[in-house]
ZADO-1210 file (C-alpha; in nm, 4 decimals, padded with zeros to 6 digits):
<atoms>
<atom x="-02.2305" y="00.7637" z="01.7106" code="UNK" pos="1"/>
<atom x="-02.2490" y="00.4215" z="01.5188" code="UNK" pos="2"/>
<atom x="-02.1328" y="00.0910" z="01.5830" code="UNK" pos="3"/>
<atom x="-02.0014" y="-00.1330" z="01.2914" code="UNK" pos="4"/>
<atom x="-01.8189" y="-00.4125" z="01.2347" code="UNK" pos="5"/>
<atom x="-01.4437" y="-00.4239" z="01.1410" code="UNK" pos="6"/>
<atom x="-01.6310" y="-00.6172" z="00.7771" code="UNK" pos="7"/>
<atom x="-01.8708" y="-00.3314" z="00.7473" code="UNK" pos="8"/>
<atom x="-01.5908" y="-00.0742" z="00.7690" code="UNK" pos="9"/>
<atom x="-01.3393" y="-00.2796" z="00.5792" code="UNK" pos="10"/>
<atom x="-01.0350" y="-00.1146" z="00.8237" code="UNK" pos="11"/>
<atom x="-00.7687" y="-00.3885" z="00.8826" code="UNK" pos="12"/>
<atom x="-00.5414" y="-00.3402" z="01.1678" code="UNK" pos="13"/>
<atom x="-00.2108" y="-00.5617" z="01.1200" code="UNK" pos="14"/>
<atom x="-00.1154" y="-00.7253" z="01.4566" code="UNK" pos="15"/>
<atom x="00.1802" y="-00.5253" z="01.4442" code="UNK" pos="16"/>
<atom x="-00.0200" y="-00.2216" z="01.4113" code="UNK" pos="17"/>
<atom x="-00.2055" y="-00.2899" z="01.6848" code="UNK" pos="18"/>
<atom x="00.0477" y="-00.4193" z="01.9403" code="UNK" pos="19"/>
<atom x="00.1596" y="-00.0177" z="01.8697" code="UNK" pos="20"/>
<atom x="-00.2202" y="00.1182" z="01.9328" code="UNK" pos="21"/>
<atom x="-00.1687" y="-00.0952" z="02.2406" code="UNK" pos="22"/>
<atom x="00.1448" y="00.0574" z="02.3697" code="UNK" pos="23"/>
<atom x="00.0128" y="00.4157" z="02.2867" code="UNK" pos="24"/>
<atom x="-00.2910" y="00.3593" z="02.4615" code="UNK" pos="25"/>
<atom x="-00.1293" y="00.2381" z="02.7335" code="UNK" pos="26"/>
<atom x="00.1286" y="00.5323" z="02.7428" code="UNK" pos="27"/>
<atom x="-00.1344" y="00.7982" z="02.7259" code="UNK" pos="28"/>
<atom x="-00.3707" y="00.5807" z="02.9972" code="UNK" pos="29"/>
<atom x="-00.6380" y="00.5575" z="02.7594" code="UNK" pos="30"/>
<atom x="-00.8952" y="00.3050" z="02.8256" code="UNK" pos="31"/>
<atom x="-00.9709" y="00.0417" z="02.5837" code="UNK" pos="32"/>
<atom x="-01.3151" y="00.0228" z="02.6664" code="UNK" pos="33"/>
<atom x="-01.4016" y="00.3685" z="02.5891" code="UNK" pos="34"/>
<atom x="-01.1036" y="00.5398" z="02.4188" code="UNK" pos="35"/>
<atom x="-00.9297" y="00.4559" z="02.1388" code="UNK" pos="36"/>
<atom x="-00.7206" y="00.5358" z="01.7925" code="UNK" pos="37"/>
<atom x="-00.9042" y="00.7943" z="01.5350" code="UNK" pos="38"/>
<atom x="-00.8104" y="00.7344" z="01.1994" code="UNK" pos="39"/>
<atom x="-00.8857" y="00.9983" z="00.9622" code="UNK" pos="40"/>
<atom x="-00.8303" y="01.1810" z="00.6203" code="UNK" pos="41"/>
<atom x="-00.7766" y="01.5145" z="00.5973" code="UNK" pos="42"/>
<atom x="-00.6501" y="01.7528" z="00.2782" code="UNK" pos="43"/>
<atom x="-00.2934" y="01.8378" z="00.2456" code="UNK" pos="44"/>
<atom x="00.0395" y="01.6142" z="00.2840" code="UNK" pos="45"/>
<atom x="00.2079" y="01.6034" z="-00.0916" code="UNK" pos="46"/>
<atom x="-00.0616" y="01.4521" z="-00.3072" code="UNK" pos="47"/>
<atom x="-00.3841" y="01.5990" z="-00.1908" code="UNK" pos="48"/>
<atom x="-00.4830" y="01.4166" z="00.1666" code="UNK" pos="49"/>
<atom x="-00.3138" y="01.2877" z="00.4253" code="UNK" pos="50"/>
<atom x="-00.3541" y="00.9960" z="00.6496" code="UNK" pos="51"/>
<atom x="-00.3844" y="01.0810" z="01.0375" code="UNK" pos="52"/>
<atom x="-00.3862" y="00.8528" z="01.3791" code="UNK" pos="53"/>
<atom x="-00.4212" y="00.9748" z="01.7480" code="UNK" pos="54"/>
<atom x="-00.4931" y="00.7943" z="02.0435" code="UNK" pos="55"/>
<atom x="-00.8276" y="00.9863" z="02.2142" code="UNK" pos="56"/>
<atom x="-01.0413" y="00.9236" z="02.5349" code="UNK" pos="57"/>
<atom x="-01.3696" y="00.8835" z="02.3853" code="UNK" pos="58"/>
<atom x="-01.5127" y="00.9321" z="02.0533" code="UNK" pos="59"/>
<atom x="-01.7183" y="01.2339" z="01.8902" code="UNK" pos="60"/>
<atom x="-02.0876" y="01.1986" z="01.8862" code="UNK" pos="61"/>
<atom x="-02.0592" y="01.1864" z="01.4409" code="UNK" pos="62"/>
<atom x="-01.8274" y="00.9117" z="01.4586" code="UNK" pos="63"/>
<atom x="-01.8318" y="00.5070" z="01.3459" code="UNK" pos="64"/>
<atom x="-01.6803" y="00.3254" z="01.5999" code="UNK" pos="65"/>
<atom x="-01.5378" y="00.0093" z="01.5611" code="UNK" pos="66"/>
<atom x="-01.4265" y="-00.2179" z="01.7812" code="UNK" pos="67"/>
<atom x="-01.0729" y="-00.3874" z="01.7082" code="UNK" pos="68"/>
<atom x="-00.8176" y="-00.6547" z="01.8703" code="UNK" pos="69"/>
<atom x="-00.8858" y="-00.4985" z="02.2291" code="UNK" pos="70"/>
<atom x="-00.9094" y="-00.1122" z="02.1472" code="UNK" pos="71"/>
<atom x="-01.1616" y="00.1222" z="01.9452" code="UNK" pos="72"/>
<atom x="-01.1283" y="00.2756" z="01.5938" code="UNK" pos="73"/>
<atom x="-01.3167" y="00.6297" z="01.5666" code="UNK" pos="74"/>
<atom x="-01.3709" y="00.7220" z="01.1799" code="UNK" pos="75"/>
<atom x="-01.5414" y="01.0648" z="01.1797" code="UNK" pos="76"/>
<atom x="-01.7634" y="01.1307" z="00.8550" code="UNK" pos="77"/>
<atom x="-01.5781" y="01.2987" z="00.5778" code="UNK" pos="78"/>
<atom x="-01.2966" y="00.9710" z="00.6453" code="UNK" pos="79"/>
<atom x="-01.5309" y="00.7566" z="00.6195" code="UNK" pos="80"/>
<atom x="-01.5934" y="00.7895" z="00.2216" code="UNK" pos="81"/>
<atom x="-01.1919" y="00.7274" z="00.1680" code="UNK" pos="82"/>
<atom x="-01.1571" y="00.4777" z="00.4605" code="UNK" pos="83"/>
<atom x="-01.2986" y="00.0919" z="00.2935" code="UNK" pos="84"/>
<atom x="-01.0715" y="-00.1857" z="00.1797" code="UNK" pos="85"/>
<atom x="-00.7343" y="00.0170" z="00.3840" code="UNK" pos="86"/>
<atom x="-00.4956" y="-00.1507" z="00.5681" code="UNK" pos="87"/>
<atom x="-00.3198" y="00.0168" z="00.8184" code="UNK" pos="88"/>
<atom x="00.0473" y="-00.1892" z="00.9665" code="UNK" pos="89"/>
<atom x="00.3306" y="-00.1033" z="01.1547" code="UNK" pos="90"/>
<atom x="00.7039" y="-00.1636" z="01.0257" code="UNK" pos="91"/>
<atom x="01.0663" y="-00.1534" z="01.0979" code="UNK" pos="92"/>
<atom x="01.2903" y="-00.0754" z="00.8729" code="UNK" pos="93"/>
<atom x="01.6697" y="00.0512" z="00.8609" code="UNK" pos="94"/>
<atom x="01.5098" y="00.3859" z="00.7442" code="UNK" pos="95"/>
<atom x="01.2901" y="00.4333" z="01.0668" code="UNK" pos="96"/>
<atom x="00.9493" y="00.2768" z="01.2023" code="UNK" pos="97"/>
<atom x="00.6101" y="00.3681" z="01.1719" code="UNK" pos="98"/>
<atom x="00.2736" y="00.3192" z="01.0788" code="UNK" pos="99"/>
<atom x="00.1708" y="00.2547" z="00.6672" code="UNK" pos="100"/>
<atom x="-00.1316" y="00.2856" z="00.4915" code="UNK" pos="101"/>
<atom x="-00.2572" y="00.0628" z="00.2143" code="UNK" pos="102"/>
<atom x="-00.5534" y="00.1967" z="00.0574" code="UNK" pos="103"/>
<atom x="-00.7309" y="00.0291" z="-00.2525" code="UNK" pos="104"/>
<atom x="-00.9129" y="00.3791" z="-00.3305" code="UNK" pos="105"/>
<atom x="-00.6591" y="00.6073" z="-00.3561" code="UNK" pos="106"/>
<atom x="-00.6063" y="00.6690" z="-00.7221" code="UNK" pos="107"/>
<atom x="-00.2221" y="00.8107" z="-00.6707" code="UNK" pos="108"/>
<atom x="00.0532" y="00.8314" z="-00.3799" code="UNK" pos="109"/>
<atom x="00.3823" y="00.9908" z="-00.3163" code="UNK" pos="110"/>
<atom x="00.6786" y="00.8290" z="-00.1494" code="UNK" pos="111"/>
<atom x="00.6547" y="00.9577" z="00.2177" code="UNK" pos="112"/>
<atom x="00.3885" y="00.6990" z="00.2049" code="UNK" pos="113"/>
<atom x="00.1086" y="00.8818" z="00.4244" code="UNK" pos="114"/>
<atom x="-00.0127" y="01.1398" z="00.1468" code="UNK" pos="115"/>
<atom x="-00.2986" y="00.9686" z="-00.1587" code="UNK" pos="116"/>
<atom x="-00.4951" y="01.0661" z="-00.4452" code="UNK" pos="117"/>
<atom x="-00.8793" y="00.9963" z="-00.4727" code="UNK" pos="118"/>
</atoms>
C-alpha cells in the first residue's frame, strides 16, 4: 500500500461529492480512519470502461491511498493509469442524483455519463 497526496494523484473530490462519501460511510459504519471510498476503472459500461465507487473497510495491500476531506480514497493499480486530472462531484438534477465523473484522459464518452474512452 502507498500513501500520496490528493496533488500527486490529481483525484478531486467536489464538496458535494464528499458530503455523499460522508453519508455512505456513515450508513455502512465505515470508519474514516481506516475505511474509505475505492474508486476504480474497470472494462465494460457503453464505451469501453466504466467508472466504479464503493464504500470499503480497509484498503487492499496494491492500493494508493489517499487521504481526502475526512475519509480515504483506495485506487487499486490498473485505475491508477486512467485516474489523474478526474474530478469526481455529486449532483441533483430533475432527472435523478448521483455521482459524475470528469476525466481529462478519456479520449470519448457516452451519455449515461459513467462509461469513457482512453
Amino acid at each position: 500500500m502507498s500513501t500520496m497526496s490528493q496533488a500527486e494523484l490529481a483525484v478531486t473530490m467536489t464538496a458535494a461529492a464528499a458530503v455523499e462519501v460522508r453519508k455512505f460511510m456513515d450508513a455502512e459504519q465505515v470508519s474514516p480512519e481506516v475505511g474509505g471510498l475505492r474508486v476504480s476503472v474497470q472494462p465494460g459500461g457503453c464505451s469501453g470502461f466504466k467508472y466504479s465507487l464503493l464504500i470499503e473497510d480497509k484498503p487492499a495491500d496494491d492500493d494508493t491511498v489517499v487521504t481526502q476531506d475526512g475519509y480515504k480514497v483506495f485506487v487499486d493499480p490498473f485505475s491508477m493509469q486512467y485516474m489523474a486530472g478526474i474530478t469526481i462531484d455529486y449532483v441533483t438534477s430533475m432527472q435523478g442524483s448521483g455521482f459524475t465523473f470528469k476525466n481529462p484522459n478519456a479520449t470519448g464518452g457516452c451519455g449515461c455519463g459513467s462509461s469513457f474512452t482512453a
